[in-house]
C-alpha positions as CSV (number, residue, x, y, z in Angstrom):
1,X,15.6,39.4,-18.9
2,X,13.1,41.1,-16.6
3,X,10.0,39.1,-17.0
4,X,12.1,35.9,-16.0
5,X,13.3,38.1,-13.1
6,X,9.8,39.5,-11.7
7,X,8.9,35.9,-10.5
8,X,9.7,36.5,-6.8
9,X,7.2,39.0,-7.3
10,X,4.1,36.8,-7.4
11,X,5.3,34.1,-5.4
12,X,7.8,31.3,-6.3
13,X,6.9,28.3,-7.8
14,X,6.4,24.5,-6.7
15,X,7.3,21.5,-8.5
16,X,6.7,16.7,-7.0
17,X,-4.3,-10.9,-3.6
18,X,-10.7,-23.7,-3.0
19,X,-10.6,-26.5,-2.7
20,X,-13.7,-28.8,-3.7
21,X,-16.6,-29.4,-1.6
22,X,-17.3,-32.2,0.1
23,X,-20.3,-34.2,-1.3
24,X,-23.2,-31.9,0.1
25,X,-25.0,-35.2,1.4
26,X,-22.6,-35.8,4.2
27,X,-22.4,-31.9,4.9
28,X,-26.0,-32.0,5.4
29,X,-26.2,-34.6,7.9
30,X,-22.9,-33.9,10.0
31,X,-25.2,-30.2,10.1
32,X,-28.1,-31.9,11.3
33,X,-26.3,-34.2,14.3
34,X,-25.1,-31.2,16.3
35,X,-24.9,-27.2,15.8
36,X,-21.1,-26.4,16.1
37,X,-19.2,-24.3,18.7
38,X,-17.8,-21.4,17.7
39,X,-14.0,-22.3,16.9
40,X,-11.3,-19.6,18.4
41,X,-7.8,-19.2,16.6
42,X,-6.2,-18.3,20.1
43,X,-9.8,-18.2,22.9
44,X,-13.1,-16.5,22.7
45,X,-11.6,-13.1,25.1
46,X,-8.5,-12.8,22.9
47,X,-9.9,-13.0,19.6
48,X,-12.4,-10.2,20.3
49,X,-9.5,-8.2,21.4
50,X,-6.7,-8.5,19.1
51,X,-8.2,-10.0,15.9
52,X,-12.0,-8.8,15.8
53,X,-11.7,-5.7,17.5
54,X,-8.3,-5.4,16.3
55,X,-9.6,-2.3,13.6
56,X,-10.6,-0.3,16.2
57,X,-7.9,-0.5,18.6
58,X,-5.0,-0.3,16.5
59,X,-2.3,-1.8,18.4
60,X,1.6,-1.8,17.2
61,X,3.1,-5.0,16.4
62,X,5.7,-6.0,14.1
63,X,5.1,-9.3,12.2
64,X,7.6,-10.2,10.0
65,X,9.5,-12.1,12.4
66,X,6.6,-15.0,13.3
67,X,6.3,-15.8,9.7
68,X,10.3,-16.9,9.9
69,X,9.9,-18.2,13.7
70,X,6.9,-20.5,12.5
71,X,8.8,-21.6,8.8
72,X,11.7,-23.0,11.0
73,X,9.6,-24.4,14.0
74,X,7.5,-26.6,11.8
75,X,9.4,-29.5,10.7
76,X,7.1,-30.9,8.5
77,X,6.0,-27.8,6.6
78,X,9.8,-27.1,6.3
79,X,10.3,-30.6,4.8
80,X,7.4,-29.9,2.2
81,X,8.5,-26.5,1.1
82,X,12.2,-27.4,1.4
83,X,13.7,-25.2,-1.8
84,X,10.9,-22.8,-1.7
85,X,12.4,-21.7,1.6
86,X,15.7,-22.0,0.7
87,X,15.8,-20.6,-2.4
88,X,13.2,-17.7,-1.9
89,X,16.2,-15.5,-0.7
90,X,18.1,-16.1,-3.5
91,X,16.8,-13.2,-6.3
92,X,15.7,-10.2,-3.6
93,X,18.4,-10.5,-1.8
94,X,20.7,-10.1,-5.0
95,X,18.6,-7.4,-6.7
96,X,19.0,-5.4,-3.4
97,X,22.6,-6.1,-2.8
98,X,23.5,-5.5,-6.4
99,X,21.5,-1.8,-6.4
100,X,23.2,-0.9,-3.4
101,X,26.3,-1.7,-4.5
102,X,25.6,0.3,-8.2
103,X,24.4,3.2,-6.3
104,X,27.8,2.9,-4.2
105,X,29.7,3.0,-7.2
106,X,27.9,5.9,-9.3
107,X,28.3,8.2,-5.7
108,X,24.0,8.3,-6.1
109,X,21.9,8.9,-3.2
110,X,21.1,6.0,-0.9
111,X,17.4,6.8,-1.5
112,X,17.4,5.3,-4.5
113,X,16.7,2.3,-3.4
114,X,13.8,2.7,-2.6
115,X,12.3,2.4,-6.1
116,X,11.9,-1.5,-5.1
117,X,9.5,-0.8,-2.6
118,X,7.0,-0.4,-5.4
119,X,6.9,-4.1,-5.7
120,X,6.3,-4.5,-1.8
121,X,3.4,-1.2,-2.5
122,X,1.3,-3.5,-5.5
123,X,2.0,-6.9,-3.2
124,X,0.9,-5.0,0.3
125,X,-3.0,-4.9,-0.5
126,X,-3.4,-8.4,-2.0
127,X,-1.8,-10.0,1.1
128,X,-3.4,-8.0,3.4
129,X,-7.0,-8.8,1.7
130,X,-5.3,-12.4,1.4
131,X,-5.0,-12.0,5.4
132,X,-8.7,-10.9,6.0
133,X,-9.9,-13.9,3.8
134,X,-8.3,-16.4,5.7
135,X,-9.5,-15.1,8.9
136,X,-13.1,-15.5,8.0
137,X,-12.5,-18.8,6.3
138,X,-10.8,-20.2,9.8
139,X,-13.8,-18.7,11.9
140,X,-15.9,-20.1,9.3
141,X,-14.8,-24.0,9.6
142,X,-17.5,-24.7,11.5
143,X,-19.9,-24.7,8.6
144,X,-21.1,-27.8,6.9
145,X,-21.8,-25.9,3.9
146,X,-20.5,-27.2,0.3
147,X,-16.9,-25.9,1.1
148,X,-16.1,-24.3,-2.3
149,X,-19.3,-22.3,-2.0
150,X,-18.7,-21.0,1.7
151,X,-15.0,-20.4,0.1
152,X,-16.4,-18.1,-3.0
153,X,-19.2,-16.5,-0.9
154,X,-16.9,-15.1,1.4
155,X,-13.8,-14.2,-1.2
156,X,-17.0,-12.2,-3.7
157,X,-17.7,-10.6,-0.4
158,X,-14.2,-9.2,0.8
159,X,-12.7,-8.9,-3.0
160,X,-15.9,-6.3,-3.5
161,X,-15.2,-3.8,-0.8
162,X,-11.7,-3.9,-0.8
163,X,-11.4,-2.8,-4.3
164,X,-14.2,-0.4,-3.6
165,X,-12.5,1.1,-0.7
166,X,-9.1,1.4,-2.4
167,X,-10.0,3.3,-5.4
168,X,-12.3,5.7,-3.3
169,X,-9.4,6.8,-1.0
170,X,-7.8,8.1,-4.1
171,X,-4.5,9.0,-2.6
172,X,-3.7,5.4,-2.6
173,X,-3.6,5.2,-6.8
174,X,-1.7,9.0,-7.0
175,X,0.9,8.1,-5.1
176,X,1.6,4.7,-6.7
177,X,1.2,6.2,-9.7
178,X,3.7,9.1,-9.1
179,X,6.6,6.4,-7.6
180,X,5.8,4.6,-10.9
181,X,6.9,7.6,-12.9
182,X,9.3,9.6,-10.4
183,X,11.1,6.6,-8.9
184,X,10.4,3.7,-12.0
185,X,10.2,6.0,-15.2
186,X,7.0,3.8,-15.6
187,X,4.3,6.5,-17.1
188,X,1.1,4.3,-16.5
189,X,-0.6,7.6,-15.1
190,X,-0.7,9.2,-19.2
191,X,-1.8,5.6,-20.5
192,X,-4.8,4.5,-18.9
193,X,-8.6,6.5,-19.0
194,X,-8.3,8.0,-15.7
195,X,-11.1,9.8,-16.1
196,X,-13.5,6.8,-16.0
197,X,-12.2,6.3,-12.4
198,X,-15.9,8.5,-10.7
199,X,-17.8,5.7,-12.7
200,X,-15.3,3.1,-12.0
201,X,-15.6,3.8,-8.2
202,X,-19.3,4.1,-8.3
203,X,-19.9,1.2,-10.4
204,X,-17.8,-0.8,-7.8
205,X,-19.9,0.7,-5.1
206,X,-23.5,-0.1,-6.3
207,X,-21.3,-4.5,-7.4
208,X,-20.4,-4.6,-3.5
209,X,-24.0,-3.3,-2.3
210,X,-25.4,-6.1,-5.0
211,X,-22.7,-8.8,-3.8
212,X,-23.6,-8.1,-0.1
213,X,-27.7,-8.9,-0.5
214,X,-26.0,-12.1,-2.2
215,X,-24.0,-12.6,0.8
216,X,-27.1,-12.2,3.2
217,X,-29.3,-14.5,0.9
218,X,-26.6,-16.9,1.1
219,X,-26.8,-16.6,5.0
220,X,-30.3,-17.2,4.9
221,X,-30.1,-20.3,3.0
222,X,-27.3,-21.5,5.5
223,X,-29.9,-21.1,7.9
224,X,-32.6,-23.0,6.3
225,X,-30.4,-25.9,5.8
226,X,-29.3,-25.7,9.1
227,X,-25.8,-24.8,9.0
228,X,-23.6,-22.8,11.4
229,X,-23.1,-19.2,11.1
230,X,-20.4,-17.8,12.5
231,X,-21.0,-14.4,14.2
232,X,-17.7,-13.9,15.0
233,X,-16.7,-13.5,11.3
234,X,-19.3,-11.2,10.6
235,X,-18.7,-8.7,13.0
236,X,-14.6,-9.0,11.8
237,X,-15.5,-8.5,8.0
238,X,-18.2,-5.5,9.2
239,X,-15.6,-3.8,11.4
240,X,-12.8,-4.2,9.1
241,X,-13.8,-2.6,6.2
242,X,-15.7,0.3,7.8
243,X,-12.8,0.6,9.7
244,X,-10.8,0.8,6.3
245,X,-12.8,2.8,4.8
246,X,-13.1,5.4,7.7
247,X,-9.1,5.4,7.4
248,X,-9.2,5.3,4.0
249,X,-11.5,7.5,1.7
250,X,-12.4,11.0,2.7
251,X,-15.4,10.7,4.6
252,X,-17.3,13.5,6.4
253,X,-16.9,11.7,10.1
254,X,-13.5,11.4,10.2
255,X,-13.1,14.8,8.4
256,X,-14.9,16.2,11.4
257,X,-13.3,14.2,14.6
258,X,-9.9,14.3,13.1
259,X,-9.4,17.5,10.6
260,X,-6.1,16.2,10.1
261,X,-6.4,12.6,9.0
262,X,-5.3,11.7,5.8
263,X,-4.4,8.2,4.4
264,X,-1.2,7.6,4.8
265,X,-2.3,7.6,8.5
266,X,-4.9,5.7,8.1
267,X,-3.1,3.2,6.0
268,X,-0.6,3.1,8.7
269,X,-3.4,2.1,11.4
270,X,-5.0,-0.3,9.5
271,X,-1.4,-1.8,8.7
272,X,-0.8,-2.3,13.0
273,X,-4.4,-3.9,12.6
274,X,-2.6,-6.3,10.6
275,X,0.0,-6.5,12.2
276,X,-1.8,-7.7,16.0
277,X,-4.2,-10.2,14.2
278,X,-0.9,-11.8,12.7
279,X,0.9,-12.4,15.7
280,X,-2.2,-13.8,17.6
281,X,-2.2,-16.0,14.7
282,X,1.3,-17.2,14.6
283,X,1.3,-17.0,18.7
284,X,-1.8,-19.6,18.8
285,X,-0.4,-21.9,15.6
286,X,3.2,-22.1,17.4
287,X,1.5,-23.2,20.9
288,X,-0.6,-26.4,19.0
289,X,2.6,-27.4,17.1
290,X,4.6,-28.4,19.6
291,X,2.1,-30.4,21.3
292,X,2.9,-32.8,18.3
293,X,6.3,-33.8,19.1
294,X,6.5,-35.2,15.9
295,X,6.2,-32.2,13.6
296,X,7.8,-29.1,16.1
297,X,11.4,-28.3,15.9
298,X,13.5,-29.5,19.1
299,X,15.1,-27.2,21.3
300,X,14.5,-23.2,22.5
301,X,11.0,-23.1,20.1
302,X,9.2,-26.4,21.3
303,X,10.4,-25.3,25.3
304,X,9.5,-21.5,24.5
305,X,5.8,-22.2,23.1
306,X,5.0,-25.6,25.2
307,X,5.4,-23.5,28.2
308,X,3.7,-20.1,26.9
309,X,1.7,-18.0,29.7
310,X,1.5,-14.4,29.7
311,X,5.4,-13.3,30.4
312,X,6.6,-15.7,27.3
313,X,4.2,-14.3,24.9
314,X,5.2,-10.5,26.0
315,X,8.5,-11.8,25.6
316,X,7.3,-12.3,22.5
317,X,5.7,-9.3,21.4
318,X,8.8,-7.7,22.2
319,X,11.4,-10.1,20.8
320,X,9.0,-9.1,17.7
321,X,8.6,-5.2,18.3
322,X,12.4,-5.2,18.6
323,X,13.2,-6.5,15.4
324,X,10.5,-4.3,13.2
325,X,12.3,-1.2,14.9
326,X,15.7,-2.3,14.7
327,X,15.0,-2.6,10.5
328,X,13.2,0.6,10.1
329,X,15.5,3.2,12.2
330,X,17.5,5.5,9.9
331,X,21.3,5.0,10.8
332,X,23.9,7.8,10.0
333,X,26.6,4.7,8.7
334,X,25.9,4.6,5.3
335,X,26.8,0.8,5.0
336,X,24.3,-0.1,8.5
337,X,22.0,1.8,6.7
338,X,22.6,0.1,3.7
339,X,22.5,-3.5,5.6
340,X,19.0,-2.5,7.0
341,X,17.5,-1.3,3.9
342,X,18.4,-5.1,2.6
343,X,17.0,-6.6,5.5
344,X,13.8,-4.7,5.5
345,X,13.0,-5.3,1.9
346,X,13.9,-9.2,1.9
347,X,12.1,-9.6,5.2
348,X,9.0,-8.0,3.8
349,X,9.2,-9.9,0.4
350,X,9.6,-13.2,1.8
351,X,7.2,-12.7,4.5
352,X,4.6,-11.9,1.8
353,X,5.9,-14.7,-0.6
354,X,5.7,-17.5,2.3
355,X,2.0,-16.4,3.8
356,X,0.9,-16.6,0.2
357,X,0.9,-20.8,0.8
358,X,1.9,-21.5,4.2
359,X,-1.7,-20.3,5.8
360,X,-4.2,-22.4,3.5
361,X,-7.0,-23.0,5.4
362,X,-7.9,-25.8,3.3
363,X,-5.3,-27.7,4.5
364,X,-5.7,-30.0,7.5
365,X,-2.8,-29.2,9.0
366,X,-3.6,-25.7,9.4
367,X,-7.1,-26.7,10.6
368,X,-5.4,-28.6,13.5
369,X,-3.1,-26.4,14.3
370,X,-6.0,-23.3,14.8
371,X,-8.0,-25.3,17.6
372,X,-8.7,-28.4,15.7
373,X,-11.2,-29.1,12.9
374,X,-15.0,-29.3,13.8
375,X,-15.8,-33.0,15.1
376,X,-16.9,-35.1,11.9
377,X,-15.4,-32.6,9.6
378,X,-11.5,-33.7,8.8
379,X,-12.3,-35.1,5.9
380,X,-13.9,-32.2,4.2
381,X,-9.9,-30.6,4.2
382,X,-6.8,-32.1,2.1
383,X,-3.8,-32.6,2.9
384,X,-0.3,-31.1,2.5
385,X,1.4,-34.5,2.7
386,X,-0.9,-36.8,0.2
387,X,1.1,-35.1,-2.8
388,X,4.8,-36.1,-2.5
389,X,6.7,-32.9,-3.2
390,X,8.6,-33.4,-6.7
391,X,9.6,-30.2,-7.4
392,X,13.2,-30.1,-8.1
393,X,15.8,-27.4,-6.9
394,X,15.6,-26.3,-10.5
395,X,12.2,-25.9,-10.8
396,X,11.3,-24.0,-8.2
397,X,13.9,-21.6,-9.0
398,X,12.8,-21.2,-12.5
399,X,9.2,-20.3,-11.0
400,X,10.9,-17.8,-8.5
401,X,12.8,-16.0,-11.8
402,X,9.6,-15.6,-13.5
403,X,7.6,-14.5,-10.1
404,X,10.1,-12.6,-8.9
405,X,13.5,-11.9,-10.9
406,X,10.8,-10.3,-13.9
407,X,8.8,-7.8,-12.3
408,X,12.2,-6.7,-10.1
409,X,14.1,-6.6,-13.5
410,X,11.0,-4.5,-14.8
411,X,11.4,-2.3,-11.9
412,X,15.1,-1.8,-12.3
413,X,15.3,-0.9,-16.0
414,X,13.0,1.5,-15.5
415,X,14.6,3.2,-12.4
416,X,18.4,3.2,-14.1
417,X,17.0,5.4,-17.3
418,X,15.3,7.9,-14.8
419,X,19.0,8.0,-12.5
420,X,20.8,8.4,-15.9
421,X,18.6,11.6,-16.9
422,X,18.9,14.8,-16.1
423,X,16.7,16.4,-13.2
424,X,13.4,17.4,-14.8
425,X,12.2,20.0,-12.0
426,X,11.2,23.1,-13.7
427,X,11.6,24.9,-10.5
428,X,15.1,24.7,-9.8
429,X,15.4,25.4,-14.3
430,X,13.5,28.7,-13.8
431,X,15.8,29.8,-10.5
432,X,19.0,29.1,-13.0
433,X,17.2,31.1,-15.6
434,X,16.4,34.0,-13.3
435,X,20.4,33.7,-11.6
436,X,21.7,34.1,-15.2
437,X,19.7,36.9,-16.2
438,X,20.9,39.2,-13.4
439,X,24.0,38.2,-13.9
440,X,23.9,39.4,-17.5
441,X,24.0,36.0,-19.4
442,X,21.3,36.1,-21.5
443,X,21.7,33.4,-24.1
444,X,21.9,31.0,-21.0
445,X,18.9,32.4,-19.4
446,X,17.0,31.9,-22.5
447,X,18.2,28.3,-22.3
448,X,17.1,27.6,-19.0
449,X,13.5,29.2,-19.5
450,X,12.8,27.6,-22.6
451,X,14.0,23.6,-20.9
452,X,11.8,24.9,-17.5
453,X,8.3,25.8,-19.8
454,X,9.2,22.1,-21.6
455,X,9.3,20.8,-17.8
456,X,6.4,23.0,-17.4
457,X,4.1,21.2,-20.1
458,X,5.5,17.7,-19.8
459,X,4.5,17.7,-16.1
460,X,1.0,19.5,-16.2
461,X,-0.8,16.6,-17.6
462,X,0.6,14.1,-14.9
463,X,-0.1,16.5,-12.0
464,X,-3.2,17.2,-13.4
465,X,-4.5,14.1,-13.2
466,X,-3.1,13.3,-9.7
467,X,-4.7,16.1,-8.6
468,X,-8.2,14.6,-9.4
469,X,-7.4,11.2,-7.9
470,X,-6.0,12.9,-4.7
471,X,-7.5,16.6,-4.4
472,X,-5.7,17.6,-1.0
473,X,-3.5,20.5,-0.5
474,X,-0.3,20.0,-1.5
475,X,-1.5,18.6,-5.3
476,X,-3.7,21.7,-5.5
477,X,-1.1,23.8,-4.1
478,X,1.3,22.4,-6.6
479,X,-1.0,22.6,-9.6
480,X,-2.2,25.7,-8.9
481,X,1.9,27.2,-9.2
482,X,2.5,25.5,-12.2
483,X,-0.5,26.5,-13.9
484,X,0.2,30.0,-13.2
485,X,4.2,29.9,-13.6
486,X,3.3,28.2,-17.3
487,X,0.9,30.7,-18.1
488,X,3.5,33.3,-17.1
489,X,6.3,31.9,-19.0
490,X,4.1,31.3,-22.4
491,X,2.5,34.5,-22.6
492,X,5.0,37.1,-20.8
493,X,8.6,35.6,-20.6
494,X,9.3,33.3,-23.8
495,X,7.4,36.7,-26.3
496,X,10.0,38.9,-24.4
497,X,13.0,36.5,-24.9
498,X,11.8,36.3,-28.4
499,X,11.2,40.7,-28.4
500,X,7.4,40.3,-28.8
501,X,5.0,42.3,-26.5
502,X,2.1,40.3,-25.6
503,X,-0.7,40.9,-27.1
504,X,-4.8,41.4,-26.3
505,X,-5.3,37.7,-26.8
506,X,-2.6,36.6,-24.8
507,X,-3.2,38.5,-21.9
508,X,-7.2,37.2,-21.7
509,X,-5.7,34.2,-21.9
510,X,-2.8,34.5,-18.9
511,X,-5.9,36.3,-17.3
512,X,-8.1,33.1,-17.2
513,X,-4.8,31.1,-16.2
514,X,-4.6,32.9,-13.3
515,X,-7.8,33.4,-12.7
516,X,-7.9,29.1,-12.1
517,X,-4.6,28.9,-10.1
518,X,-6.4,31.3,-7.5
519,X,-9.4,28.9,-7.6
520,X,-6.7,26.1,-7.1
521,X,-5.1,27.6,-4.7
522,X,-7.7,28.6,-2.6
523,X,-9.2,25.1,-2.6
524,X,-5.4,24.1,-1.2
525,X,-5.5,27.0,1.4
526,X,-8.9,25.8,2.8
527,X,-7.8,22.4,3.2
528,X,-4.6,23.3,4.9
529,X,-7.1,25.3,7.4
530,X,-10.1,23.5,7.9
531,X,-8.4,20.0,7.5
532,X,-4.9,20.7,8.4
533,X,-3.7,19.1,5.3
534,X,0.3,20.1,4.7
535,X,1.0,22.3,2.0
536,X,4.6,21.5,0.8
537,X,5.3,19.3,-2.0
538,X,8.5,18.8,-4.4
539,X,10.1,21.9,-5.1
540,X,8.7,23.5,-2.3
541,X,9.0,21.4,0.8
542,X,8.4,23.6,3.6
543,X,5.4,25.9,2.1
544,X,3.6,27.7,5.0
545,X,0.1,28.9,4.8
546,X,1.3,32.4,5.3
547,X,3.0,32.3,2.0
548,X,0.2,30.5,-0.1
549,X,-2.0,33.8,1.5
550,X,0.6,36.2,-0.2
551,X,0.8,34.6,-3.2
552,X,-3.2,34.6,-3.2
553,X,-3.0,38.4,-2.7
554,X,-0.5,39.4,-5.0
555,X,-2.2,37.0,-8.0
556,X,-5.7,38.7,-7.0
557,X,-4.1,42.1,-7.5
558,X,-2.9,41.3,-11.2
559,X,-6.9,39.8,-12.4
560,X,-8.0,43.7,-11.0
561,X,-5.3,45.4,-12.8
């Protein structure tokens, strides 16, 4: 089988988220007694540092921990949410436990795990837009404008350039896309019109432009009326999402201060930009709490935060930057490792879970606890305690099987039918296929090359399209193999295995193949130059530039032949 053994000729392949107003009458006139303060969440210096400035200085902070810290510390919130917090643990904590102890049994890799990240992946985004949102609602409450109109104002505002921003870094969508097929066996990426994304992206573009002169006629009006603007939220939502999108979409400025940015680095620094304004947040909440004896838990967290000063909250920061590294080192002991990989994705999933109702600026208590409500203004904001909580044990765990237990169940199916299949990597099927033929086994040869050009055309589509949403080097580099290695083994390998020559047509044909995967693979060699992009993907991990340029030469030589 010699056409299946001339690949090492010309280079090896490479496979893989309001409240009502209050009557505008009574806004109007509390506007008109006195123009507001601007209202802090911690003071005026530290919230230009680590929450408004926080995009551009990027600090490293773990935050998982405050959201637990400040859940315990406040007795009344506690009290309120009793079985929500008790029972949140319940169904993560057994999915993971019950996948890692699957995987145990089976003898599969530890990694597999992992698939149930790509809840905490589609979660990550709405709570960190979530986040943003409250931010410039609490720097907002100041204003005396009709509540529910200040509230939609700014959500249109952030909603609009966050999905804007998202779907222009492209990278984003291919990689959730490909954990949804490689890790889930979910293949949305062949369902939906992909190709409308350009026009999806642009039309998204020109809704946030249109939403934004809303925003500033809005502003104008708050003017007029004489209601307080708060500068400090304008600057964070303006330095926020240019910050995102400098860290997100491929953008000429970054390209050229920092060739070899790429989003998962900037989704990183935005995440530690989370991460700061979080525990500022928490930090300032914590410190008001306990000055109402009443409603802060006794003991080491109302002496630890009634004292405060500078050594407690380093104390803090580290207390907090000890237990994010602590739950993200790899360990070599399988069953630490296996205890941390639990912890991290519980401690994630609740923290999400919890901030999605603990941190509602509508609520009074919140208000309070942030620097106080504006003078004249409590009564524009409800109140967590004028509902008595009925929800039984029962209930809220039936609303936590449906939120949670369905999607993870989702999830799970999907990622036991792709452990129970066999490997689809057309590389390693064409390596078998070349081992047999010099070995002399030719009816297993042909086997092998016949399941490795089925791998070949089930995966071209997929990879296809991610390389359009994320055009960087390793998807072109990858495309560009598997173009040509199909081409090779349709019009030169399967017609010999069958004792056909190929013929005129089928040579223009592998011709014009080729022809592309050079253009391809170009594309991927300039990037890995000019924008230091890394070449290796699945299949071929460790890909150098140096072979990509031989490959280049040695398919150029067979278009001048």
């Amino acid at each position: 089988m010699s056409a299946t053994s001339s690949l090492a000729a010309t280079g090896a392949p490479a496979g893989v988220q309001t409240e009502r107003a209050a009557r505008s009458t009574t806004s109007q006139q509390w506007a008109r007694q006195q123009w507001p303060r601007q209202q802090w969440v911690v003071a005026p210096a530290a919230d230009w540092l680590l929450i408004i400035a926080a995009p551009a200085l990027v600090l490293a902070l773990a935050h998982h921990l405050p959201t637990f810290i400040r859940v315990y510390g406040d007795v009344e919130l506690f009290r309120r949410f009793r079985w929500r917090f008790l029972l949140a643990p319940v169904i993560p904590l057994g999915f993971a436990v019950g996948v890692l102890v699957y995987l145990a049994r089976q003898g599969y890799p530890l990694e597999y795990f992992l698939y149930l990240y790509i809840l905490l992946a589609l979660w990550d985004p709405w709570h960190f837009l979530r986040q943003h949102f409250g931010f410039m609602r609490i720097y907002d409450r100041g204003n005396a404008a009709p509540q529910q109109l200040a509230s939609r104002m700014d959500w249109w505002l952030c909603g609009a350039w966050f999905l804007f921003i998202m779907l222009s870094s492209g990278a984003w969508l291919a990689r959730l896309l490909e954990d949804l097929a490689n890790s889930a066996g979910m293949a949305v990426l062949h369902v939906l019109p992909w190709h409308w994304l350009p026009q999806l992206t642009q039309s998204l573009w020109m809704a946030a432009i249109g939403i934004t002169a809303a925003y500033l006629a809005y502003l104008a009006w708050c003017r007029r009326k004489g209601y307080f603007i708060s500068t400090a939220k304008l600057v964070l939502c303006a330095a926020t999402f240019g910050a995102m999108y400098l860290a997100y979409a491929p953008n000429h400025w970054m390209q050229s201060l920092a060739p070899a940015w790429s989003f998962p680095v900037g989704f990183a620094a935005i995440g530690l930009v989370h991460m700061t304004q979080y525990l500022a947040l928490v930090w300032r909440y914590n410190r008001r709490l306990t000055a109402q004896p009443a409603r802060a838990r006794t003991g080491w967290f109302s002496r630890v935060h009634a004292r405060g000063g500078w050594w407690l909250a380093a104390a803090y920061v580290a207390l907090c930057l000890a237990y994010g590294d602590f739950i993200t080192t790899p360990q070599s002991n399988a069953w630490l490792m296996s205890t941390l990989l639990v912890v991290g994705f519980v401690s994630t999933f609740l923290h999400y879970y919890f901030d999605g109702f603990i941190w509602k600026v509508r609520h009074r208590q919140n208000q309070e606890n942030l620097g106080g409500a504006p003078p004249g203004a409590a009564a524009r904001f409800s109140c967590w305690w004028s509902t008595p909580q009925r929800d039984s044990p029962t209930q809220v765990l039936a609303r936590q099987l449906w939120y949670f237990a369905v999607p993870l169940g989702v999830l799970t199916l999907g990622a036991v039918s792709v452990w129970h299949r066999p490997p689809d990597n057309y590389v390693a099927q064409m390596q078998r296929a070349q081992r047999a033929s010099e070995r002399g086994a030719s009816a297993v040869a042909a086997t092998q090359a016949r399941a490795a050009f089925a791998t070949m055309n089930a995966r071209l589509p997929a990879l296809t399209q991610l390389a359009a949403l994320d055009p960087g080097a390793a998807r072109r580099a990858e495309l560009a193999y598997l173009i040509y290695n199909r081409s090779y083994y349709a019009h030169v390998v399967l017609p010999a295995l069958a004792g056909q020559a190929p013929g005129a047509a089928a040579r223009r044909a592998h011709r014009s193949n080729i022809a592309a995967a050079v253009q391809l693979l170009s594309l991927a060699r300039y990037n890995a130059i000019a924008r230091q992009q890394p070449l290796g993907h699945a299949g071929r991990e460790q890909l150098s530039l140096a072979a990509v340029e031989q490959t280049l030469a040695a398919w150029q030589r067979l278009l001048v032949e």
